[in-house]
GUBA-253712 format. One line per 4 residues: number of its first residue (from 1); their letters; for each residue x, y, z of C-alpha. Coordinates in Angstrom, 3 decimals. Example, Ala and Ser with C-alpha at 12.3 -4.5 7.8 and 13.67 -1.06 7.14 Angstrom:
2
1) AS) 12.300:-4.500:7.800  13.670:-1.060:7.140
***
This chain:
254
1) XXXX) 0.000:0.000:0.000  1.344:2.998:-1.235  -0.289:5.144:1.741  -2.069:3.662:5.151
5) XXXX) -5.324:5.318:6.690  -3.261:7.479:8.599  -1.056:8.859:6.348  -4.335:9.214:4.063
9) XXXX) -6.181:11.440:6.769  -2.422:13.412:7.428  -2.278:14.111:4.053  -6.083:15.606:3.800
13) XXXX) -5.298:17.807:6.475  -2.650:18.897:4.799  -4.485:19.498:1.909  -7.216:21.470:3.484
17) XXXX) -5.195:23.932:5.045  -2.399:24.530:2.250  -2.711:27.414:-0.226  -1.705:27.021:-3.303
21) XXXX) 2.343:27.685:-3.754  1.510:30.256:-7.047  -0.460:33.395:-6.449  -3.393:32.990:-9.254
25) XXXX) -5.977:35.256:-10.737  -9.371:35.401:-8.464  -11.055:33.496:-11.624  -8.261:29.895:-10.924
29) XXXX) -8.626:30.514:-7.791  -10.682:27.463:-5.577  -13.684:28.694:-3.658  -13.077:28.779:0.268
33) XXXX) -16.075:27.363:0.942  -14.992:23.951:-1.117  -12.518:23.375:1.746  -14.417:24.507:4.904
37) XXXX) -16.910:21.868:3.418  -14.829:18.769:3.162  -15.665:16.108:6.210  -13.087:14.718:8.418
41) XXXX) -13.913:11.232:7.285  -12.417:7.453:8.195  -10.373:7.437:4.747  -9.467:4.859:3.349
45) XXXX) -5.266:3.520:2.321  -4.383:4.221:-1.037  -2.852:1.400:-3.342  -2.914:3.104:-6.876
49) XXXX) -0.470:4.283:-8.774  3.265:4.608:-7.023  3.983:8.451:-8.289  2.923:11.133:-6.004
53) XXXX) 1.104:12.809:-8.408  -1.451:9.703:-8.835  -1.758:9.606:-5.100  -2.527:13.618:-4.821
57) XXXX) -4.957:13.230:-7.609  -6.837:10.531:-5.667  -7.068:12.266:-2.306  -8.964:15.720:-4.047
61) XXXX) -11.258:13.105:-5.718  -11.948:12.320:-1.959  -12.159:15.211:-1.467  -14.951:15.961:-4.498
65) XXXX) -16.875:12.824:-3.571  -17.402:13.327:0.387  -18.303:17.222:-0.222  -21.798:17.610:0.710
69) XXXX) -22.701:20.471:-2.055  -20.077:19.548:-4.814  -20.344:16.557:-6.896  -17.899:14.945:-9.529
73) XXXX) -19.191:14.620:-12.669  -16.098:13.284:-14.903  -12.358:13.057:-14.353  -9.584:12.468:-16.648
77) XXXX) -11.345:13.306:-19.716  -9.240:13.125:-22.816  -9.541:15.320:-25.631  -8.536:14.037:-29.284
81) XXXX) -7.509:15.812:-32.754  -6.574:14.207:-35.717  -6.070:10.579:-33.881  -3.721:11.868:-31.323
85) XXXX) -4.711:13.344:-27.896  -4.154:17.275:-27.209  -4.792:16.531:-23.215  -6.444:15.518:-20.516
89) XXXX) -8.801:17.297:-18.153  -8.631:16.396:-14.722  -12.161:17.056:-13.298  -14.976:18.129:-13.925
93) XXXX) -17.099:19.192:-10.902  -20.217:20.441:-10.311  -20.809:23.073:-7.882  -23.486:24.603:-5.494
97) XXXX) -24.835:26.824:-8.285  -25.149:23.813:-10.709  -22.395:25.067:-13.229  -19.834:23.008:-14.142
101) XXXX) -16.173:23.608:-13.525  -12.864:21.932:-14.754  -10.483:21.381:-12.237  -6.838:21.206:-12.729
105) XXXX) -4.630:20.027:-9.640  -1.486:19.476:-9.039  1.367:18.907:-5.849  4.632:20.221:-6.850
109) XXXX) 8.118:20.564:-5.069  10.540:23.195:-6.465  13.964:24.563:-5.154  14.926:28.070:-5.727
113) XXXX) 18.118:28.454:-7.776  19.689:31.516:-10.362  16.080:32.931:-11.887  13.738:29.982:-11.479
117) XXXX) 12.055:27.570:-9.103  13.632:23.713:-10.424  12.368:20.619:-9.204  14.400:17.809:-8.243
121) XXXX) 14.682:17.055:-11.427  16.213:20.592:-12.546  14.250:20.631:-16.281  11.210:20.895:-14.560
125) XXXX) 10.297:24.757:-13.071  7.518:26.268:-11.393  7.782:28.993:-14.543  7.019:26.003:-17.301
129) XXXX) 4.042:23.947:-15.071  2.554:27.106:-14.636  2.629:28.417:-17.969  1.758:24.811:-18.828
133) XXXX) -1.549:24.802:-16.871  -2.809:28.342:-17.283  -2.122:28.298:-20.778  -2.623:24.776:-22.395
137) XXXX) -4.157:22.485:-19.505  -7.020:24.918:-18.128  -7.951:26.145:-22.003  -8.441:22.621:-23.190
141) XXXX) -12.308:22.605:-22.061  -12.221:25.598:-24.315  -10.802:24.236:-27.167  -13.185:23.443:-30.605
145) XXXX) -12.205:19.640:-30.214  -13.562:19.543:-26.369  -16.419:21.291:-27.307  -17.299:19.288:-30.309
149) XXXX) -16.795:15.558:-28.471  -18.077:16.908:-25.299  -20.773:19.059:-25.550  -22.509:17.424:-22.942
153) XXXX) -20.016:19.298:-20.321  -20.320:22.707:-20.762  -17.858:24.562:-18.607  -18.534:27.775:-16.598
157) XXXX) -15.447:27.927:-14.965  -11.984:26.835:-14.800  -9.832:26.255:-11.105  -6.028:25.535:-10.618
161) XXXX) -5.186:23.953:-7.697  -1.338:23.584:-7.108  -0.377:22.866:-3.888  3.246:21.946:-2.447
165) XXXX) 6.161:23.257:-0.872  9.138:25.385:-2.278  12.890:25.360:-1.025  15.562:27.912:-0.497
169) XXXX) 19.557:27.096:-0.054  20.526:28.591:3.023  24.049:28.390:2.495  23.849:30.699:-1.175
173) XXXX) 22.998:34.712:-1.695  19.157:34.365:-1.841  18.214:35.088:-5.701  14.944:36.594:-6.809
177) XXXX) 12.506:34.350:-8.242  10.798:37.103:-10.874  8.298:34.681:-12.463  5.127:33.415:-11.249
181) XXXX) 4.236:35.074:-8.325  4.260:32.668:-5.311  2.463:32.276:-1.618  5.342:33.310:0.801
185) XXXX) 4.156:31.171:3.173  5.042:28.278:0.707  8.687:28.679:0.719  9.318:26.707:4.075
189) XXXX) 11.929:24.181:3.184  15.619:24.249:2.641  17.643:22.228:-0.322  21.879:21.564:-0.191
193) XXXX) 24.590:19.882:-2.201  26.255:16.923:0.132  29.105:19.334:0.729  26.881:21.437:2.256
197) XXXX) 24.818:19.113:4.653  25.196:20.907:8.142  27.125:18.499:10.573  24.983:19.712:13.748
201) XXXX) 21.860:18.280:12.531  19.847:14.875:12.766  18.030:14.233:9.583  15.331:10.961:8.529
205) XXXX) 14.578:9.733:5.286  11.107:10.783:3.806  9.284:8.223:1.344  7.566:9.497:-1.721
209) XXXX) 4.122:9.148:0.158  5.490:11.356:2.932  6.197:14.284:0.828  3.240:15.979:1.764
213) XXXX) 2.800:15.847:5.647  5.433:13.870:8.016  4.192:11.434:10.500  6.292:11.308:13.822
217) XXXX) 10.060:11.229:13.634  9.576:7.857:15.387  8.111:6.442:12.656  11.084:7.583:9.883
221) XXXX) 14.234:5.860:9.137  17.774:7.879:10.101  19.056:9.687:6.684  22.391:8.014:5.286
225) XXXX) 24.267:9.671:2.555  25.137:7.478:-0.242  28.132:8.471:-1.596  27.836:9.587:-4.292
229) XXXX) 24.796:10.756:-4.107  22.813:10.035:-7.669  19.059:11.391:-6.757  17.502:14.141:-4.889
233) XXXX) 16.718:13.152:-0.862  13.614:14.355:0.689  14.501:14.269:4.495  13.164:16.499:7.488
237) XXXX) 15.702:17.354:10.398  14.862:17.373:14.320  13.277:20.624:14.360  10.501:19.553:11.478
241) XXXX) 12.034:21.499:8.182  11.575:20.059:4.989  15.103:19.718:3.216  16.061:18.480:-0.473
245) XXXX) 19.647:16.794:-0.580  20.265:17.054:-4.393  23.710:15.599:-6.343  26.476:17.808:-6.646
249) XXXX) 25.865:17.832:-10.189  22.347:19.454:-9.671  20.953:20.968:-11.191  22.638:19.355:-14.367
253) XX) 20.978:16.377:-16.039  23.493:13.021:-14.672
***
């Protein structure tokens, strides 16, 4: 199982009360009231998919599905053209109103470095998903081919939902991310090269499905280095602070 009950119900906490990490136009942005309506439910373990994408995916369906005044109507829709497929839509959901809405959602861990936010794996930035789902992912319900094999759907509006956590080197001159705009209050973690790895501090090894919210440091296994180092770590230290431990040949491709 990919994530237990209790991890689930961590995780949907998390989710709950976690803005998004890019600062969006008031028409992306999710209604309040969505949240303040989801139920603190017995969840049930997740066993799909083994990429922490799938997993976030499947908790806002929970999410959708347990909301007392929102109700899923279709997810993963794909749209076609000419025999290959343009996209996928994520969800659509209907809300209080009875309009329809397509949701696109996404959990997303970036590290600050020169003039963009990287991921772990560097060719991915905050600069490309966003321009990826604002300008291609969110406009495919808008599209001639979506409205011609889905007419049935008509979509009011259109919500981005990208949640996550973003991480600053301690040890470097902090550099000004220009481009997109994002939440302060997501920039909370802290990423290093091995030769940087402060020798005062205790750190424990975070699995994929504990990306999102830690459960006890009892419960995690003691960070080793490997040496050297050939993927980015995800470990937390003693005092609770997310850290990336990335290659020393980060952010260049190995």
């Amino acid at each position: 199982m990919f994530a237990d009950k209790a991890q689930v119900t961590r995780d949907m906490e998390w989710i709950v009360s976690t803005q998004t990490i890019v600062q969006l136009p008031d028409i992306y942005q999710f209604d309040q009231q969505f949240w303040q309506g989801v139920p603190k439910e017995n969840w049930p373990g997740y066993d799909g998919g083994q990429r922490i994408g799938f997993y976030y995916q499947w908790l806002i369906k929970q999410c959708i599905n347990s909301h007392p005044s929102y109700q899923l109507v279709a997810e993963e829709i794909q749209v076609n053209k000419d025999g290959r497929t343009l996209g996928a839509v994520d969800f659509i959901v209907e809300n209080p109103q009875g309009e329809l809405e397509h949701w696109e959602v996404a959990v997303k861990f970036y590290l600050a470095f020169h003039s963009d936010w990287h991921g772990p794996n560097a060719k991915d930035t905050l600069a490309k998903k966003y321009q990826k789902m604002t300008k291609q992912q969110l406009l495919l319900s808008d599209t001639k081919e979506y409205l011609t094999q889905f007419p049935q759907y008509p979509i009011s509006h259109r919500k981005l939902l990208m949640q996550g956590r973003l991480y600053t080197n301690p040890f470097l001159p902090q550099h000004q991310v220009a481009t997109p705009s994002v939440t302060q209050n997501a920039v909370c973690g802290y990423w290093c090269w091995p030769h940087q790895i402060p020798k005062d501090k205790d750190f424990h090894q975070l699995h994929r499905h504990q990306w999102m919210q830690v459960p006890s440091l009892s419960e995690l296994t003691p960070f080793v280095l490997e040496t050297p180092l050939t993927r980015a770590q995800h470990v937390i230290d003693e005092e609770g602070i997310h850290w990336f431990i990335v290659p020393e040949s980060w952010p260049a491709p190995h």
